[in-house]
VOMARSE-448715 format. One line per 10 residues: number of its first residue (from 1); their letters; for each residue x, y, z of C-alpha. Coordinates in pm, 1 decimal, padded with zeros to 6 digits. Layout:
N
NUM> a> X/Y/Z; ...;
***
This chain:
340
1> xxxxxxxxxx> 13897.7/07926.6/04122.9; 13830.9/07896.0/03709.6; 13494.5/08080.1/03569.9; 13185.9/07848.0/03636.7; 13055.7/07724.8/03287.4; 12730.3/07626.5/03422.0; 12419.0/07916.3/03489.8; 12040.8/07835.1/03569.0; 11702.2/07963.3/03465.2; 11471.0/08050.0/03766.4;
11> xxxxxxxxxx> 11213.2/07777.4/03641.1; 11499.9/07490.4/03804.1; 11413.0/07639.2/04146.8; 11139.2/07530.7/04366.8; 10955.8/07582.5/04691.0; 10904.6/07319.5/04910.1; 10719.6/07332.4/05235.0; 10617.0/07073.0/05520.7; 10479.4/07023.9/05852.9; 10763.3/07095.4/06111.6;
21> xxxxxxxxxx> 10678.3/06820.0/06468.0; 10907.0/07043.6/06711.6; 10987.3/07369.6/06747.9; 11362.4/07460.6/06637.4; 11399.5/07107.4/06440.4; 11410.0/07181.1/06088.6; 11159.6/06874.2/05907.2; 11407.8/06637.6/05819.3; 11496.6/06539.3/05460.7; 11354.6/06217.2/05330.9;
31> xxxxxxxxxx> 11431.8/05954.2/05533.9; 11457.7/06104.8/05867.5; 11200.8/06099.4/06186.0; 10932.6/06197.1/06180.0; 10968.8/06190.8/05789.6; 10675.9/06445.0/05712.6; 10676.3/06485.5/05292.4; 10837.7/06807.0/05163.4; 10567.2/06924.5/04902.9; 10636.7/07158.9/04602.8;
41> xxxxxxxxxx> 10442.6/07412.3/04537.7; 10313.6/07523.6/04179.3; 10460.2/07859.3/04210.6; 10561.1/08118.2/03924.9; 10884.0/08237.9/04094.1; 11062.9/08154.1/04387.9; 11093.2/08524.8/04473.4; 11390.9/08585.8/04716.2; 11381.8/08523.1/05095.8; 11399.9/08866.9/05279.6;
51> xxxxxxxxxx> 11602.6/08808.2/05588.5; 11618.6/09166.8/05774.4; 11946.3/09149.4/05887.6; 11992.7/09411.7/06136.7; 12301.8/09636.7/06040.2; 12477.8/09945.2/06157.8; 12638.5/10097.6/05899.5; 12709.0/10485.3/06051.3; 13062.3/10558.7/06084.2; 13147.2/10702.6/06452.9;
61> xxxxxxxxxx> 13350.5/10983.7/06587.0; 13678.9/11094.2/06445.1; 13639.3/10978.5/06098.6; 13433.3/11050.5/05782.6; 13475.4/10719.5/05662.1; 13289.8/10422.1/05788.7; 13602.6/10185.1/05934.4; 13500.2/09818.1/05932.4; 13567.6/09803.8/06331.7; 13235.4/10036.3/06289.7;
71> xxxxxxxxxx> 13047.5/09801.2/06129.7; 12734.7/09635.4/06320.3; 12560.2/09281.8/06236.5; 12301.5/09123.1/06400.0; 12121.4/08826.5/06332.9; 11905.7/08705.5/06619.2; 11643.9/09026.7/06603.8; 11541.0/08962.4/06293.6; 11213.6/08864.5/06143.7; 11216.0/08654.1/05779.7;
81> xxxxxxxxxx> 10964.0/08674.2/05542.5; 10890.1/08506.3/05188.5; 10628.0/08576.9/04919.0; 10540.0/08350.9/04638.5; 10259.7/08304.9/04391.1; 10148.9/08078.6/04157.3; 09855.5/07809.5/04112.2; 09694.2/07646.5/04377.9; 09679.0/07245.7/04369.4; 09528.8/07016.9/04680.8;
91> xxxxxxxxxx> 09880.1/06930.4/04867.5; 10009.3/07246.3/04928.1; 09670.1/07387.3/04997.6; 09565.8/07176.4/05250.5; 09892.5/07255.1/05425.6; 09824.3/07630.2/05373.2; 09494.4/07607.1/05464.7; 09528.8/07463.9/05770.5; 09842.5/07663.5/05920.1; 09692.1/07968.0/05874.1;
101> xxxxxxxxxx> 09346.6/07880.2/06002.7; 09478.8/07659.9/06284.4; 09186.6/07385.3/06106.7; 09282.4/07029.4/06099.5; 09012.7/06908.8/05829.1; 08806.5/07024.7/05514.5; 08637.3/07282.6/05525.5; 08891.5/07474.5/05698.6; 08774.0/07779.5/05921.9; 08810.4/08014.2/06157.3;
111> xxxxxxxxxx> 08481.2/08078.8/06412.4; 08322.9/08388.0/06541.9; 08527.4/08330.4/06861.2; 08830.5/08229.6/06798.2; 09115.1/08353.8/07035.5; 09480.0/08377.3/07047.6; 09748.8/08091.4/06951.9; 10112.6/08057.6/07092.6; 10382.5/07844.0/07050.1; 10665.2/07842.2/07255.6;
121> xxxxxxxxxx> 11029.9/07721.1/07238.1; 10857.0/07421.1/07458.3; 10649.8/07303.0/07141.5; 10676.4/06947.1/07056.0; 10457.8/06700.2/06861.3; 10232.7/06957.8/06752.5; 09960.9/06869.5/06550.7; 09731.6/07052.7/06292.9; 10027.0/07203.6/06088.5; 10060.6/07482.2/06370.9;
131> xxxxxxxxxx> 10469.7/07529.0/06252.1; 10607.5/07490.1/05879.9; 10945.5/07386.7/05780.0; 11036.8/07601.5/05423.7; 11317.2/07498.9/05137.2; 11400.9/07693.8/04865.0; 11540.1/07380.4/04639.4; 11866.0/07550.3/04415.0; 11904.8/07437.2/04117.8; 12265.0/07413.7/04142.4;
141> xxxxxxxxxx> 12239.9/07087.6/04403.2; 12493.5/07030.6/04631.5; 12554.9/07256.0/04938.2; 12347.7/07533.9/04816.1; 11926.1/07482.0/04906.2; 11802.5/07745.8/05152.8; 11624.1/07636.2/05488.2; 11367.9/07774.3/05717.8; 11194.2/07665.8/06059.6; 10931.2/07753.7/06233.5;
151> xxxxxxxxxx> 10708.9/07878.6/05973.3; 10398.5/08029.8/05968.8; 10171.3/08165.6/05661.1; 10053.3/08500.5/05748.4; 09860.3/08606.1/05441.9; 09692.9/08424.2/05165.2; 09532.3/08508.1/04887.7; 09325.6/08343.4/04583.8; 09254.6/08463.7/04240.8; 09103.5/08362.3/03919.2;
161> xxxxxxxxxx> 08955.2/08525.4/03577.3; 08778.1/08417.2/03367.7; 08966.6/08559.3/03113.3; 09275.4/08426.0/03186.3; 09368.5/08047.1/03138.0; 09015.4/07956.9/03172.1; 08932.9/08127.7/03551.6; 09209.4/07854.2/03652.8; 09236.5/07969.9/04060.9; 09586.0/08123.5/04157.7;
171> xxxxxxxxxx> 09735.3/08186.4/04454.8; 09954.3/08382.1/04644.7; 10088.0/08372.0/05030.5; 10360.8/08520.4/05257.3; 10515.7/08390.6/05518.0; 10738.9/08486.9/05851.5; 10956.4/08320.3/06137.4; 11110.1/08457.0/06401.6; 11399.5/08163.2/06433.0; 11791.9/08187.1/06256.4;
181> xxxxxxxxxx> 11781.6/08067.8/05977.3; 11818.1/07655.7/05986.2; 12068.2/07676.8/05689.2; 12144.8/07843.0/05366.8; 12400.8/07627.1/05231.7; 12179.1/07303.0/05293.5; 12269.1/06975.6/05085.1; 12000.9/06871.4/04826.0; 11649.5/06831.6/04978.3; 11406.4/06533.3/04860.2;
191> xxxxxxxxxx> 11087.6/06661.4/04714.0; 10850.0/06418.4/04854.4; 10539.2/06565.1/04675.9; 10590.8/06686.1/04348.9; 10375.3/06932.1/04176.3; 10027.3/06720.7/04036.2; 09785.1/06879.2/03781.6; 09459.5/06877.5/04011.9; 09374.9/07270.1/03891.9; 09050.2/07410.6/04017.9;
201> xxxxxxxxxx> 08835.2/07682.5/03800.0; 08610.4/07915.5/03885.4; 08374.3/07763.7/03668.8; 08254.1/07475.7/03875.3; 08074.6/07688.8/04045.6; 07684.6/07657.7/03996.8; 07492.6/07995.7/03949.8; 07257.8/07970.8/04205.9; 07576.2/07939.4/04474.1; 07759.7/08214.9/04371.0;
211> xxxxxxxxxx> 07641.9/08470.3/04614.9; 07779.9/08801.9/04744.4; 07621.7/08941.5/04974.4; 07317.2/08804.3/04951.4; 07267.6/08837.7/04572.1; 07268.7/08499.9/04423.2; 07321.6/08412.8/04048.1; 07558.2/08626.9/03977.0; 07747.7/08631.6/03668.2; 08130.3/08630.8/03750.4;
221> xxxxxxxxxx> 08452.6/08778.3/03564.0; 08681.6/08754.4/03843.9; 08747.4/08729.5/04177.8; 09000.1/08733.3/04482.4; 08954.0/08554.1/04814.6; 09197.7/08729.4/05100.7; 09279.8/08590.2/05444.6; 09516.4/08720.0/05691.1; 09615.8/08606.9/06042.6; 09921.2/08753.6/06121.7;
231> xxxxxxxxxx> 10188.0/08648.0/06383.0; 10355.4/08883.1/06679.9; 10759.9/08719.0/06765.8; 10855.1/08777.4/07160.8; 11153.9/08673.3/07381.2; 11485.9/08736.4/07212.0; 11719.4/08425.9/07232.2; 12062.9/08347.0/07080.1; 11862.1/08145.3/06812.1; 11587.3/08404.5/06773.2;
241> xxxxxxxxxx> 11263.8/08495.4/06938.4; 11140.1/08227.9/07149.3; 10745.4/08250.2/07116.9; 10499.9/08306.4/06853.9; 10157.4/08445.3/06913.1; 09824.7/08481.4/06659.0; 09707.0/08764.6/06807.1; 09584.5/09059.5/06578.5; 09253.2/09054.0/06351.4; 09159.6/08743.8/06149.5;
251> xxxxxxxxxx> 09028.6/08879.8/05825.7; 08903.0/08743.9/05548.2; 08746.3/08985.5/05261.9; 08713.8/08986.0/04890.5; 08669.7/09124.9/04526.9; 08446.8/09029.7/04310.2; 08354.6/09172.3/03910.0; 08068.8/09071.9/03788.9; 07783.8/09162.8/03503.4; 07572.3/09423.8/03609.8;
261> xxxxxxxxxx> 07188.4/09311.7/03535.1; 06852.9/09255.9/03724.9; 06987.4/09043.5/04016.5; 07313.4/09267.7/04097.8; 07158.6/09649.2/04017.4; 07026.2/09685.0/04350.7; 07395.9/09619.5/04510.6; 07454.6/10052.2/04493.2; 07149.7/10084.1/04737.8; 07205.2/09797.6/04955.6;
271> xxxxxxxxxx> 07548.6/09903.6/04999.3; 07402.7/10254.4/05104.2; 07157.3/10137.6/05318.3; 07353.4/09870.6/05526.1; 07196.3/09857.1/05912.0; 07460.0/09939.1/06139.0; 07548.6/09569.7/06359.0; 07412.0/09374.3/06124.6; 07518.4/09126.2/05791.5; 07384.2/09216.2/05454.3;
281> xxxxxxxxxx> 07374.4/08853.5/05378.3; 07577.4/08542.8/05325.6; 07895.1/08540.0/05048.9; 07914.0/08195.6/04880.7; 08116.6/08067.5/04604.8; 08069.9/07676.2/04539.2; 07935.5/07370.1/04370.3; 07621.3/07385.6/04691.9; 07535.3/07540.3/05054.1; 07869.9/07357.4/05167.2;
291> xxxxxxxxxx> 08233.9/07395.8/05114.6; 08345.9/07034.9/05053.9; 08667.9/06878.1/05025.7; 08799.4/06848.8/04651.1; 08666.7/07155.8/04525.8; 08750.9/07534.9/04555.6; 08484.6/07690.4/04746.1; 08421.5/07930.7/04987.0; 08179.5/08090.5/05189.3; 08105.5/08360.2/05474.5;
301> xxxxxxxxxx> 07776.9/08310.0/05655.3; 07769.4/08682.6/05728.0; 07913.9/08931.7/05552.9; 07906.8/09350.0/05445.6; 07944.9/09552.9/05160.3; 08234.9/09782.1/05151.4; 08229.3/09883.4/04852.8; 08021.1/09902.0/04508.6; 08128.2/10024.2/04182.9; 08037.7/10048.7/03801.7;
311> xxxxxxxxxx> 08317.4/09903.6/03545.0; 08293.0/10011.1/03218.4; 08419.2/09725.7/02989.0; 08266.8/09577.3/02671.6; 07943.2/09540.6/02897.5; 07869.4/09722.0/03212.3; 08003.8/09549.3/03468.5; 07987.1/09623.0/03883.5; 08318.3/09542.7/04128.1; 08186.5/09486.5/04472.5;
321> xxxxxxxxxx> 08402.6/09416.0/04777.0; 08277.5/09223.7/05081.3; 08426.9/09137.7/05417.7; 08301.8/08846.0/05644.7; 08193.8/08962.6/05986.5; 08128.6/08709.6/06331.1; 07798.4/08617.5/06481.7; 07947.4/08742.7/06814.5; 08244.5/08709.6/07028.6; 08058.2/08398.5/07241.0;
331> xxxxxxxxxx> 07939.0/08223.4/06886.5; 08118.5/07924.3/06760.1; 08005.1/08000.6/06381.9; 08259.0/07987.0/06102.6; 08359.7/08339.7/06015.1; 08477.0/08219.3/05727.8; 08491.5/07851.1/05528.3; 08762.8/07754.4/05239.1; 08760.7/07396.5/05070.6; 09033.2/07277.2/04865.6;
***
């Protein structure tokens, strides 16, 4: 085998996601049944898969060297996860959106009472982007693109600042499955959805709708919107755990720097003075009272302080952190509302 004469810059990869219709079938490439679109995300790096192989590498009795008949690999027992950031457009965010929030439509939400979701080896047909089918697209082509099923998006996050390409909102999520890997020397994969410039800034939002905590026009530098709703894997099989469950806390907090003047000043005392079981006030970031669809906005009808603090730039500036909180574990009311 000669020296390859071709290399690649990391910009030629992508990341492509989709709806997955059954559990254990990989979304097929373009073309195939049931044909749901591979979309590419805007991301900044592909990062690197992290596939947790399970390995024994102590050497045993009667030897200080580790013999390769003491060698252990296993496969099955292992849980994948991906990270990846970049900027957050309306295709891959409504996919996103809705897997980790179990939503099927704008605004997507989560409600005071939500409970536990499982899916089994026995899923099929199901709806509301539940499962995720994930390709990293090589730039090299043929026999090299790296495939994952049943997907779900654990974590994600938004940014933006106003500083920084004009408080243009960024994103960031990770993502885990329980399954083997479909297959990492995959033949080129269609992208069915390429990246589109629909960008949404943190500047659409009006003054008198950006809220925290009950303190309305306030003046923004940055923020960060984070939502989690991780995933527990059970019943080892030869092709990986067999169920999936949404079991743990469904969080959604965030960060927030803004000016410190007459309408954010008294955020230090209501942060002291917060009544134990009850909201300090609603959390809103948007063009009105309403997430809507084709816009970044979000909003928690109830929501606490957890922490205040002064930040000494060019003008005096407070960072406040918030964290959306239920209207009671028999209440149907959004914890938490996201619009894309």
């Amino acid at each position: 085998m000669a020296i390859a004469t071709q290399a690649f810059s990391p910009k030629q990869f992508s990341f492509l996601i989709a709806e997955q219709d059954d559990w254990g079938t990989l979304n097929p490439n373009s073309g195939g049944s049931p044909d749901n679109p591979y979309i590419a995300l805007d991301v900044d790096s592909i990062g690197t898969p992290s596939l947790n192989v399970n390995q024994g590498l102590e050497h045993r009795s009667g030897s200080r060297v580790l013999q390769a008949t003491d060698f252990f690999q296993d496969i099955k027992g292992s849980v994948k996860e991906f990270s990846i950031s970049g900027t957050a457009t309306t295709e891959g965010l409504d996919l996103l959106l809705s897997n980790i929030t179990g939503s099927a439509s704008v605004p997507y939400s989560v409600a005071s009472n939500a409970g536990t979701s499982t899916l089994t080896s026995a899923t099929v047909n199901q709806t509301d982007q539940q499962l995720l089918s994930v390709i990293y697209k090589s730039a090299y082509g043929t026999n090299a693109d790296l495939a994952f099923k049943d997907v779900l998006c654990t974590a994600l996050s938004f940014n933006g600042d106003a500083n920084t390409e004009g408080g243009r909102i960024k994103f960031s999520a990770t993502f885990k499955t329980g399954s083997l890997a479909s297959d990492l020397t995959g033949s080129t994969t269609t992208i069915d959805t390429a990246i589109t410039a629909n960008n949404y800034y943190m500047s659409n939002w009006d003054a008198d709708d950006r809220i925290i905590a009950g303190h309305a026009d306030v003046i923004l530098s940055s923020f960060s919107l984070n939502i989690t709703n991780d995933v527990e894997f059970v019943g080892l099989t030869a092709t990986g755990f067999e169920s999936v469950t949404r079991a743990g806390e469904i969080s959604a907090t965030a960060e927030f720097t803004c000016v410190y003047d007459s309408n954010t000043s008294a955020m230090f005392e209501n942060f002291n003075d917060q009544v134990t079981g009850a909201s300090e006030g609603a959390t809103l970031m948007a063009t009105d009272t309403t997430p809507s669809n084709g816009e970044f906005e979000f909003k928690f009808a109830s929501s606490v302080l957890t922490d205040v603090s002064f930040s000494d730039a060019g003008l005096m500036m407070l960072n406040a952190s918030v964290k959306a909180v239920g209207a009671g574990i028999g209440s149907s009311t959004a914890l938490f509302e996201v619009s894309c």
